[in-house]
N, C-alpha and C positions, 0 to 999 in steps of 0.2 A: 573606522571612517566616520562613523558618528558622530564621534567630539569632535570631529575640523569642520570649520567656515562649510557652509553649502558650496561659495566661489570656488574655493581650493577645490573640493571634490570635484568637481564638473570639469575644472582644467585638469587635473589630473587624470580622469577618464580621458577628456578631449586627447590629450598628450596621446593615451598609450593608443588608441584608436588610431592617431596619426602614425605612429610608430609599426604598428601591427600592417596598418595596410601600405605605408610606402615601403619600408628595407625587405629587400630581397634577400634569399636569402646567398649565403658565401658561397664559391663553387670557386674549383681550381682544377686546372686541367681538364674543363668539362663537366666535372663530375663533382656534385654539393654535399657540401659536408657537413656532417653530424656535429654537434656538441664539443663530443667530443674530439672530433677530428678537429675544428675550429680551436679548441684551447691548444691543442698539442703542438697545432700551427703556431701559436702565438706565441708557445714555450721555445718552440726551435728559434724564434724571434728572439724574441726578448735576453737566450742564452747565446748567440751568437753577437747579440750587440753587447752586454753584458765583460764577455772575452775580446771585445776589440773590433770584433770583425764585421764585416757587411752579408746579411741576411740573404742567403739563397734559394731563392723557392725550389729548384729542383734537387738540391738536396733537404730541402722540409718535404716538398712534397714525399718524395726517398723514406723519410723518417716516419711519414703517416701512415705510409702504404705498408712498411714495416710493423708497424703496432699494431694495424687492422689485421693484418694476414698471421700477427701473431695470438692475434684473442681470437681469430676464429679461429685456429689453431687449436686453441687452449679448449673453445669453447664441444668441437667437435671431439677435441679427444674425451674430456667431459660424459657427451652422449655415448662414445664406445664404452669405456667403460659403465655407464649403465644399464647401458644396453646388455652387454656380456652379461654383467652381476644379474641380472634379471634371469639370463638365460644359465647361470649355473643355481639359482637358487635350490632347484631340486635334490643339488649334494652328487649326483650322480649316484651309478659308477656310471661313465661318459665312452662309448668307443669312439675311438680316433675318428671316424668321417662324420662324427656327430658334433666334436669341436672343433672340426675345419668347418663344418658347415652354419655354426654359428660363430665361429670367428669371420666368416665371410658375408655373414648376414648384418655384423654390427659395422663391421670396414664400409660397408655399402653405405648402412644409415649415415655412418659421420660424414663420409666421403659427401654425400647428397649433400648433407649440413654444412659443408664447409665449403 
């Protein structure tokens, strides 16, 4: 930013300043979305006009709520099994109501997380 005009820098602040504080942010169906949900929205866009057709938000929205529920998905099986590994590290030997009860103890954590 140092080698530009003083003018340029200052509008270029000014800009993002304006920007920052007027766009709200995107929400659909009540509920504002992430980055990520935002691009994915705009993929189901862009791939539905792309093949011809007219973009329907309830099925993007369909499609978002599908990815989200599948990476927390992903993200909570994740935690079980670290959870478990954690709890078998000692090598055992294990009796049976001791890995039900840490099988039940990591289902709990992810279940929370997800």
């Amino acid at each position: 930013m140092e080698d530009l005009r003083p003018e340029f820098v200052d509008q270029v602040y000014s800009l993002r300043k304006k920007v920052l504080n007027r766009v709200k942010p995107k929400k659909l169906n009540g509920k504002m979305l992430t980055g990520t949900m935002f691009w994915n929205l705009l993929s189901s866009y862009v791939e539905s006009i792309n093949k011809g057709a007219i973009p329907s938000i309830e099925s993007s929205w369909a499609y978002i709520c599908k990815n989200e529920c599948l990476k927390a998905m992903e993200n909570s099986f994740d935690i079980f099994m670290k959870n478990l590994n954690e709890g078998l590290k000692d090598g055992g030997p294990f009796y049976d109501g001791e890995l039900k009860n840490l099988y039940s103890k990591c289902k709990r954590i992810a279940m929370d997380n997800f």
